[in-house]
C-alpha positions, 0 to 999 in steps of 0.5 A: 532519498533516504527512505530508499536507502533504509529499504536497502539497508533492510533488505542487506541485513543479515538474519542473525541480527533478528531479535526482540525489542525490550518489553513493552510498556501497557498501551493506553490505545492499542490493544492488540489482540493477537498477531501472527508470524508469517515469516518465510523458512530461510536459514541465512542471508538477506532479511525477507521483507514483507510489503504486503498489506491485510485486508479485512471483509466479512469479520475475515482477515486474509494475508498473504505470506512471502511463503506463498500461503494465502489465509482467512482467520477470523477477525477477533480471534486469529483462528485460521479459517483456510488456507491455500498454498499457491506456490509463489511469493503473495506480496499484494493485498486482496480485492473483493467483489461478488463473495470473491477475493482475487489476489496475485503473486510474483510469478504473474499468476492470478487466483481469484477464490471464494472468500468464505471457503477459498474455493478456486473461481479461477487461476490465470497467468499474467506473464509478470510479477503481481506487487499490488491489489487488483482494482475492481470496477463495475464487474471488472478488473485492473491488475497492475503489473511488475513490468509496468503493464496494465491488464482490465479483464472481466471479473466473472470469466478472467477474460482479458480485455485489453494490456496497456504496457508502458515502455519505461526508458529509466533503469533505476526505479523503487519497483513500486507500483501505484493502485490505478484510480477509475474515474468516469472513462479513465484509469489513472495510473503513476509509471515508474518513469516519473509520468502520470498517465489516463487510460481510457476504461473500454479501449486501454488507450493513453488520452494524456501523460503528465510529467510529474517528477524531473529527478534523473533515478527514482522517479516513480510515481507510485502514491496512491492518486485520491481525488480531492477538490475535482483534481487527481493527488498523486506523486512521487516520495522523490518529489512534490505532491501535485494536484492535476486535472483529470480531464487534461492531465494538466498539473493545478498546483504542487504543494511543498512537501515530500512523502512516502506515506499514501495521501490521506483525505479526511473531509477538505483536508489532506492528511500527509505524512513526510520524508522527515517525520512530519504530521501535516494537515494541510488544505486542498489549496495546499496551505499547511494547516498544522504540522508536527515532528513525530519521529526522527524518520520517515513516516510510511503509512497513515490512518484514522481510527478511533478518532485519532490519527494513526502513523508508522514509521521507519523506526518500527513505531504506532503512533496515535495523534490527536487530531486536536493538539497533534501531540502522540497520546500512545505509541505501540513498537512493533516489537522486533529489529528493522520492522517498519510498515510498507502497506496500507493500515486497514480500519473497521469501526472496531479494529484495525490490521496492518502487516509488518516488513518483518513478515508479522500480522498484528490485529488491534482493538 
């Protein structure tokens, strides 16, 4: 659990201890373009930390801020587009559907705008805390909520149509919720009790559960579940990846391995980044293809880009890997103590965002 640990650590220091790192070498991959502070206004105490994540459509960039500031700059040059002040802490990432993004923050209201001039659709409360991105499907939407509840509401009215609310008996959880996965009449959900669980689409109901972490604390399993070879990836960062078949929830196989970063899926094989700093590529049968120690720390988010694997890490680190020797061909440092990043890495073709916990926005090239 030390990746636990270090969130903690993070969330516990004082802002004082804020500054610089040392200046930075020319990087030979990552070009970074520009980046924007989105700091919250405090004056002392515990560090805000940003778990949020970028999303990039139409040559548009829209963040949230911890200050509860949702804006659009544009992609190549940072030049802020609009802005809107909701009032409340944005901690999860946009979804896009039909010219809008809907978005929540962490007093359970929904606002759903026009994504070229933030024009308010609608706005509607939800009664818990959004963290994650709602999930858009044939014209609907699933909202994951702090209070372990599942809400499916139409897209184009905000009509709610049914709320699943799972009763968590365990105390003790990362407060991480996964991103629910639709396949044919499921929702695939991860709860925070260590279950993962099928919904059906039109009614809400539990077709099956499936136990997949045995821990007594911590059990959440909030990976973002994938499907790979017809079964459902998905688990816990306190336990083993598990591959389960969608139809019954029934576990196919657990593979050796532990991760905090979200299962990656390239062709036929998982890309998975571990608790204790390592690149695997390992197959959908779960043998481990190749494997690499990158860093001394757990490695908290994956991507591909520019034909390299891109890795972050607890010590504030980009790494670039080539897919081929797995050796680092280039490192970017975030550039300011306890940076680290939570969320998913957004690609284009051409450029790349991510969001650190130290509140900063950093485009790349």
């Amino acid at each position: 659990m030390r990746y636990f640990f270090l969130l903690i650590l993070i969330s516990l220091v004082a802002c004082g201890s804020f500054k610089p790192s040392s200046p930075e070498k020319k990087s030979r991959f990552f070009k970074n373009i520009w980046t924007k502070n989105l700091d919250s206004k405090y004056q002392s105490g515990n560090l805000p930390i940003g778990l949020g994540a970028p999303r990039i459509f139409n040559d548009i960039v829209f963040m949230g801020s911890l200050d509860g500031v949702m804006s659009a700059f544009d992609l190549e040059t940072g030049r802020e587009l609009w802005k809107e002040n909701e009032k409340t802490q944005l901690g999860g990432p946009v979804e896009f559907f039909n010219d809008h993004i809907a978005y929540g923050g962490m007093n359970g209201r929904l606002f759903v705008r026009h994504y070229l001039s933030g024009k308010l659709k609608y706005a509607i409360d939800l009664a818990a805390p959004i963290e994650s991105a709602p999930v858009f499907y044939n014209d609907h939407l699933f909202i994951y909520l702090r209070g372990h509840q599942i809400v499916h509401m139409d897209a184009e009215t905000g009509k709610i149509l049914w709320v699943y609310k799972r009763a968590v008996p365990v105390t003790t959880t990362l407060q991480r919720v996964t991103r629910p996965l639709v396949i044919g009449n499921k929702v695939i959900v991860g709860f925070a009790d260590g279950f993962l669980g099928a919904l059906s689409l039109n009614e809400g109901l539990l077709l099956w559960e499936s136990k997949l972490v045995d821990n007594s604390k911590f059990v959440d399993v909030d990976l973002n579940p994938i499907m790979a070879g017809g079964l459902i990836i998905t688990g816990s960062p306190s336990g083993e990846l598990k591959a389960i078949n969608p139809d019954s929830g029934a576990i196919s196989r657990s593979f050796n391995v532990s991760v905090m970063a979200h299962p990656y899926l390239k062709g036929e094989q998982l890309i998975l980044g571990t608790n204790d700093g390592e690149l695997v590529i390992m197959g959908l049968s779960g043998e481990i293809l190749k494997k690499v120690k990158i860093s001394s720390q757990a490695i908290s988010a994956l991507t591909w880009w520019k034909g390299m694997f891109v890795a972050a890490t607890y010590e504030g680190k980009l790494h670039a890997v080539d897919p081929l020797t797995l050796r680092v061909s280039d490192t970017f440092e975030l550039g300011y103590d306890f940076s680290a990043v939570f969320s998913d890495i957004v690609t284009t073709e051409d450029f790349m965002a991510l969001y650190s916990s130290r509140n900063r926005l950093y485009l790349f090239q």
